[in-house]
N, C-alpha and C positions, 0 to 999 in steps of 0.2 A: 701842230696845225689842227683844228677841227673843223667838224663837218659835219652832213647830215646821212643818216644812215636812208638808204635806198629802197635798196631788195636785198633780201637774204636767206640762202638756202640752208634749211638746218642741216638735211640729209650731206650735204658737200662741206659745212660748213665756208662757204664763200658768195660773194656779193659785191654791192656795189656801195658805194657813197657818193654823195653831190657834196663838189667844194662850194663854197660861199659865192662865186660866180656861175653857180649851177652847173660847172663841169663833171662829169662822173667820171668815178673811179674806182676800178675793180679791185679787190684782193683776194688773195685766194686763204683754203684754209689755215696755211703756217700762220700769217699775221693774225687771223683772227686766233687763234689757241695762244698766238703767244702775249694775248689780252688777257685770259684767262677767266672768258665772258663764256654762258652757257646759251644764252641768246638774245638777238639782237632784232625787234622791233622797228620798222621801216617807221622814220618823223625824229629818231634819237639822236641827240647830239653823241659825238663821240671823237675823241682825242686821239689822231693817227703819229704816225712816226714814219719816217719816206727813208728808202733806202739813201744811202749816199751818193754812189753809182747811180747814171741815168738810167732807166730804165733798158732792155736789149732791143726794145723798138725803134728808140733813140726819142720819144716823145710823151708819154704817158710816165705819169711818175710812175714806183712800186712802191706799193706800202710796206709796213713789213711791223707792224702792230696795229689793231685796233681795238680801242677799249671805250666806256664811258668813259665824258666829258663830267666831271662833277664840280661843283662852285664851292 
């Protein structure tokens, strides 16, 4: 799935992304390290990976990667 990177805190490493319908979506730092990105620029496409499992809210996906989008 991709998307557009948000906000992102370097200090936490964690942020948010807008899916392609402008919904955001948060992850926290596991999904970002395990992109293995040192930092991410709010306007970046970027290629996520969504856990399997619903989310524990029962509503918001969970990511659980986020990396550049490259062509």
């Amino acid at each position: 799935m991709q998307a557009t990177a948000y906000t992102f805190d370097p200090d936490t490493r964690a942020g948010q992304v807008l899916l392609d319908d402008g919904t955001p979506v948060p992850f926290d730092a596991a999904a970002f390290d395990a992109g293995g990105l040192l930092l991410l620029r709010p306007g970046q496409r970027v290629r996520l990976e969504l856990a399997d499992a619903p989310a524990a809210d029962g509503g918001t996906p969970r990511i659980t990667l986020v990396t550049l989008q490259t062509f």
